[in-house]
Structure formats: structure tokens, C-alpha cells
N, C-alpha and C positions, 0 to 999 in steps of 0.2 A: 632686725639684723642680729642682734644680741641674743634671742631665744633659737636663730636659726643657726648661730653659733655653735651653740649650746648643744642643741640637736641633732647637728650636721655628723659628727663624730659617732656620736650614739646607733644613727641612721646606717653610717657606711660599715660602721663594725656588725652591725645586724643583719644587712645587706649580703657582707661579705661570705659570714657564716653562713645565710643559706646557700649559698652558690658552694661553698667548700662542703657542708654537709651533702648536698644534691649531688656535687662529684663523687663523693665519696660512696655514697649509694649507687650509684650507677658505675662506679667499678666493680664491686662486689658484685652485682647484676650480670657484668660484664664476665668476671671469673668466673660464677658459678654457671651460666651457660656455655663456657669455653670449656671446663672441664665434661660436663655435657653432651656435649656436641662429639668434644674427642672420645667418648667414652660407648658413643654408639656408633661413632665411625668403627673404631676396633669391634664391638661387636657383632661386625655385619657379615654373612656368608658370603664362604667367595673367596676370590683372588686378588689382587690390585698389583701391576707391573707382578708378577710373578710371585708373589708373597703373598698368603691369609693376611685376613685386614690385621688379625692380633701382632701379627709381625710386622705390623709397616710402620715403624716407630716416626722416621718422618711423615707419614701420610697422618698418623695420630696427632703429631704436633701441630701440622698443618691446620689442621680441621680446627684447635684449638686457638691457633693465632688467628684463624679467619673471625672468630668473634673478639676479637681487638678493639676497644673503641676506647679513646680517650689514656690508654696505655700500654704497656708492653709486658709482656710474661717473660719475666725474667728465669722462669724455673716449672719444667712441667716435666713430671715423674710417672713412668708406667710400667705396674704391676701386676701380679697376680695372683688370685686364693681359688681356692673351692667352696666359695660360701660362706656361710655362718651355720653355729650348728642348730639342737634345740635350742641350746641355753643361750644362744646368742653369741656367742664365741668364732670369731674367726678360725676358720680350719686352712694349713698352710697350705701348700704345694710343698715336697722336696727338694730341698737346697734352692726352696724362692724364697724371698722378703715379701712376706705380706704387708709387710707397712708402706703406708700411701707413699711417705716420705723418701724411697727406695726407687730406686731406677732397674728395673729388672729386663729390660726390652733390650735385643727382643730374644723368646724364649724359645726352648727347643719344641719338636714338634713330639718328643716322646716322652714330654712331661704334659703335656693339653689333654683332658680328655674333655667328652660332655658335661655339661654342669656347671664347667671353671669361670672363672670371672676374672674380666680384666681390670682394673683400677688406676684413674688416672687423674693425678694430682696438678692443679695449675694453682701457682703463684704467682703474685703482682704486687710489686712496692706503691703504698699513696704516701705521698709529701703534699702541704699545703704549698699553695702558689705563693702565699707571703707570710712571713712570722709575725701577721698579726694579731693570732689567736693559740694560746699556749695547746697546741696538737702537736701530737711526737709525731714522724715517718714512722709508719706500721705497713705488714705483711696481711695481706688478704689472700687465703688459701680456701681454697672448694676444690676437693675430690668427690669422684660420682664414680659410682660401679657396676656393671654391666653382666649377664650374664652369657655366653655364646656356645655356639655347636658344634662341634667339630664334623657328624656326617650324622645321617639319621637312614635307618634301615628303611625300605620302602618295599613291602612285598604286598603283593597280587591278594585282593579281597574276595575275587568270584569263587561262586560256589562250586564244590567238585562234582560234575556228573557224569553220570554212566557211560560205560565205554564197551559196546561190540563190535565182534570183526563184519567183515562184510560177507554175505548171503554167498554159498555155494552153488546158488541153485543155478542150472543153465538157462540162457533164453531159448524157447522154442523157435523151430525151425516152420518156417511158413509152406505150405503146399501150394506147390503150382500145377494147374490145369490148363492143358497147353488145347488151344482151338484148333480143329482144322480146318484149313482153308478151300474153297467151292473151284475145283478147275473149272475152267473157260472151255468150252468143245468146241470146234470147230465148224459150221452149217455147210450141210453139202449140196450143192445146185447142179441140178439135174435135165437138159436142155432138152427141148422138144420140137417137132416140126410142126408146121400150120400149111397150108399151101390156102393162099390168097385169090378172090374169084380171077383175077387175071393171068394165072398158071405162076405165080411168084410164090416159092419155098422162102417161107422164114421162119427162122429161128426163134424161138421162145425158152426162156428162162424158167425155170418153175422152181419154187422154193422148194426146199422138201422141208416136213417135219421135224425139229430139232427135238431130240429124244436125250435130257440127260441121265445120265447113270446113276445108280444109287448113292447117297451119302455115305460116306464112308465115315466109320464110328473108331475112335480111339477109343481101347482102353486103358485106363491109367495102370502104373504098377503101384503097388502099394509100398512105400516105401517107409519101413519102421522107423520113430524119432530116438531121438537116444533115453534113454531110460531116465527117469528125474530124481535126482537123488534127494531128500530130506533136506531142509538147511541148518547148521548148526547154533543154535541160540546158545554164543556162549553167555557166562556170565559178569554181569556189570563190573568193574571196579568202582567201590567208592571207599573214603577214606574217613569215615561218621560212623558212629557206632558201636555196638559189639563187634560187628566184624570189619572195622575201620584200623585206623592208625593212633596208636596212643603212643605215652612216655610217662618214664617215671618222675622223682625228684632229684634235683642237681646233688653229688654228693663230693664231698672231698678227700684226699686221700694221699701221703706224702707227698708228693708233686706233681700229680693229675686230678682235674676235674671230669666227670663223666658223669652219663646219663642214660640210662635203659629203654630201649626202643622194642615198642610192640606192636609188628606189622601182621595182624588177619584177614588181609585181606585176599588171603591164597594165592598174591601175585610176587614176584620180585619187583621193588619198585626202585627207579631211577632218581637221583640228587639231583635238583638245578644248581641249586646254591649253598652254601654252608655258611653261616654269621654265626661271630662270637665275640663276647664282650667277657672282661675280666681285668680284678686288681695290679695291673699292669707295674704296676712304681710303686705300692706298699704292701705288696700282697704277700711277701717275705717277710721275718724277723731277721735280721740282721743285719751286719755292713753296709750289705747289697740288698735293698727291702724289691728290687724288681725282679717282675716275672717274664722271663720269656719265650714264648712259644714256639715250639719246637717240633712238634710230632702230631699228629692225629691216624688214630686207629678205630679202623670201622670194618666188622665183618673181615678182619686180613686184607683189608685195604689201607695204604699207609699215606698219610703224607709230607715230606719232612720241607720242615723251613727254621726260620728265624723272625721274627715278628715282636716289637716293644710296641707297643700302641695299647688306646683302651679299648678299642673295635677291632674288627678285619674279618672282612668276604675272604675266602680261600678259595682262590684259584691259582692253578689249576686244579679243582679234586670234585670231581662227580662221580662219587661211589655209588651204590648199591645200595638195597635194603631189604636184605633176604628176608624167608618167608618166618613168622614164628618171632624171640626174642633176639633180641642182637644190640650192645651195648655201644656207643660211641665216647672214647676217653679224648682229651685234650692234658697235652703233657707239656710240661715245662723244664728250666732248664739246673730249677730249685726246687723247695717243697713251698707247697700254697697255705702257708700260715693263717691270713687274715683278709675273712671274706668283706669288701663292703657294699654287696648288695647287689652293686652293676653288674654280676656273674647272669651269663644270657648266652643259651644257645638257640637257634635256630635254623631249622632244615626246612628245604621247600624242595618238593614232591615234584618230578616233571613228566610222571607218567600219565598218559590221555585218562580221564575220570578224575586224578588226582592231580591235577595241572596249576599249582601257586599253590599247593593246599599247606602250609608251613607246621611243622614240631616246634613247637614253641615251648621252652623250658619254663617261662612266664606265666604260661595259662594251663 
């Protein structure tokens, strides 16, 4: 009784402490799969009630409370960067807080481009269940960070092939050789008398000879076909080769990007689509570092808008692409200071031979 005394205190203090360290461990457990969790909910493509997941600040928390066990997230914080660099360096967004500790949600859509990341901080208080082991109340923090997409290009991989028009030649005209038909004659019966050994006259039938007439012979006219013309084999369009479609190198130039198009292929050819990518929100030096799109000119084809984003299909504009050189400019609404790289154009072809065949500034 006296050694179980002794022991008993020893016992329950030793006891207690695993149970407090094992809480303790499975909070942390518990935070750092809730940051987690929230951190690839926001990064998922897509909508949710009308909002990109990066903007569902409640749908983000959500995700995060739902790994709850044993506590409460008293504090969960969502941010945004563009990465880290080489050197390891967080690179910001403008006018975002990159720090985890920062509640930046939710953000605009003409500050996101490709690449960006969201980061999302979940906090949780541990207290021991009783003070009888000298442990202070501490803050258990896990942030995790994500990277997401804003839209990704997707054009046509098939190969361009040859395109002719259709054969002039005419179909020939069949000849018909018309029968004639064998008329039917009439047989003439020619009656005769008999007289019978008892003085009785009778009448006899006698067939006569049925004699038909000659055959009578059609002869056909000749009737000439129409003359056959040659058919014209035009020539293929393709968009491969010396006599395909090329491009120069992206160049810059006070406040337009542009790029030199070289079409040999002896046709004018048709735009399906137009993609471009560019320094949207630091591509400026100054006050105002954004660029914004304003103009495109192609062969005296114009198109005007207004566009902040790191992407953008343009439509409505399905230009042309006369024959020889012809340069395509993208204008802004400032001058283009500072390239970082994402600068990308792309034209897809929608002429038959050259059908998805894309100018890719990239390649």
C-alpha cells in the first residue's frame, strides 16, 4: 500500500503527460492537414456558386474547419504570391501581402494570372486540460501553398493537309438506242365453196398465208457530247516549309508588342482565333506598372478594346493574312517597360489545308 502510494502520483503524472503530448500531436496533425486541404480546395479549376475556388474565401474556410478534430481554428488567413524565385525569394503580387499572416481574400480577377499561388494560414490554440504539468497555452500555425490556373490555351494538334478545289470535268452523257417494235398484221380468211355428195353448198373457211412485211430498221442520229474540258489541278495549300507559314521574334517598342508574319504560301489565309499573353500589372515603370490592351493591327485590320488580364482570345477579330510579309502589333495603353517572359502570341489558321495549324511566338 505504502510503495503504491508512492508510485500512484508518479504513475498518473506520467499517464497524464502522454495523453497531453498525444493531444498535442494530433492538433498540429489536425492544423496542418486543414491548411491543406483549404489550400487545394482554392486551387482547384472551376467555379463554385459563381466564384473561382481562389475567391470562395468561405468555401476555403470551410474545407479547412472540416478537418476540425479535437479543436477550433480560431484564425485562418488567405493569401497570395507568384511563387518564389531562383534564390528562393517570395515574389509579391501588387498591392497583395504575401505574408501567410495576411488576410488578402478575396482578390481581384486583374491581378491573377497563371503561375500565382494561393496561401493559406490556419491557426489553433492548445491549452492543457489541467495545470498539472508546467505547459504554457501555445499557437499551432501550418500554412501550405498552392499553385493554380487561371485558363490554358488549347488548340488543334492535326496535321495541315492539302487542299484542292473540285474537278471541272463534266459527267458524260449516256446514249440511248431506242428498239422498234414488230406490228401485229392482221390474217385474212378467204371463204370457199364445197357442194356435199347430197346437193348441200357449204361453206369453207380457208386460211390464207400470213405474209409479214419487212423489218423496218431505225437509224440512230448521231448526236455530238459536249466537248470535255481538262480539269484544273490547282495547287495544294500547306503551311510547312519554305513555302508554308513562318514568324519572326517578339519585339518591343514604346508601347506595342509585335511580330512579323511570313505567309508563302501563295494564298490569303483566314484567322480562327487570336491568343495573347503579356505583363499585364508590372509591365510599366511607374505609378501605374499596368498594361492595357487596346488596339490590334494586322494588314489594316484594326481591333479596338480594353482588356487587363494575363491572357485573352480576341474576339470578335478574324483577320486575314495576306500573301508575302505582314506584321501583327498589340498596343497598349502605356509603354511596355518590363518583359517577364509570359509575352505569347498565337494565330490559328482556318483556311482548308491549314486548318488549327497555329503561329506560335513560342516555337
Amino acid at each position: 500500500m505504502v510503495e503504491f502510494m508512492l508510485a500512484l502520483p508518479v504513475l498518473l503524472v506520467l499517464l497524464y503527460g502522454i495523453i497531453e503530448l498525444s493531444r498535442l500531436i494530433f492538433i498540429f496533425a489536425s492544423v496542418a492537414n486543414a491548411s491543406r486541404q483549404a489550400a487545394r480546395y482554392g486551387s482547384g479549376s472551376g467555379e463554385e456558386n459563381g466564384l473561382y475556388f481562389y475567391q470562395d474565401c468561405e468555401g476555403i474556410k470551410e474545407a479547412a474547419n472540416r478537418s476540425a478534430i479535437l479543436t477550433t481554428f480560431t484564425n485562418i488567413n488567405i493569401t497570395y504570391d507568384r511563387g518564389v524565385s531562383a534564390e528562393g525569394e517570395q515574389v509579391p503580387i501588387p498591392n497583395i501581402d504575401p505574408n501567410p499572416a495576411a488576410d488578402m481574400c478575396p482578390i481581384e480577377d486583374d491581378l491573377i494570372r497563371n503561375g500565382d499561388r494561393i496561401i493559406v494560414q490556419v491557426t489553433a490554440k492548445y491549452q492543457p486540460i489541467l495545470d498539472l504539468l508546467p505547459i504554457e497555452p501555445m499557437e499551432i500555425v501550418s500554412a501550405n501553398a498552392r499553385t493554380f490556373l487561371i485558363g490554358v490555351p488549347i488548340f488543334g494538334s492535326a496535321q495541315p493537309t492539302g487542299f484542292a478545289a473540285e474537278s471541272s470535268t463534266p459527267s458524260k452523257a449516256p446514249t440511248h438506242t431506242e428498239k422498234p417494235s414488230t406490228p401485229t398484221l392482221p390474217v385474212a380468211n378467204t371463204p370457199t365453196q364445197r357442194t356435199n355428195p347430197g346437193g348441200t353448198s357449204v361453206a369453207i373457211l380457208k386460211t390464207a398465208t400470213q405474209t409479214l412485211p419487212p423489218t423496218a430498221t431505225f437509224t440512230p442520229s448521231n448526236t455530238p457530247l459536249p466537248s470535255l474540258t481538262p480539269s484544273i489541278t490547282p495547287t495544294a495549300i500547306s503551311c510547312t516549309g519554305l513555302t508554308g507559314v513562318a514568324h519572326g521574334k517578339l519585339s518591343f517598342k514604346n508601347d506595342y508588342m509585335e511580330m512579323t508574319i511570313f505567309n508563302n504560301t501563295g494564298h490569303i489565309l483566314d484567322v480562327a482565333q487570336v491568343y495573347v499573353e503579356w505583363n499585364h500589372d508590372t509591365g510599366h515603370d511607374g505609378s501605374d506598372s499596368t498594361l492595357r490592351l487596346q488596339q490590334i493591327q494586322l494588314a489594316r485590320q484594326n481591333w479596338n478594346g480594353d482588356i487587363l488580364a494575363p491572357s485573352a482570345f480576341i474576339t470578335p477579330f478574324y483577320p486575314f493574312i495576306p500573301q508575302g510579309e505582314s506584321v501583327v502589333r498589340f498596343i497598349y495603353h502605356q509603354e511596355y517597360d518590363r518583359q517577364d517572359g509570359t509575352e505569347r502570341i498565337v494565330i490559328t489558321i482556318g483556311t482548308p489545308g491549314c486548318v488549327n495549324y497555329p503561329i506560335d511566338s513560342s516555337k
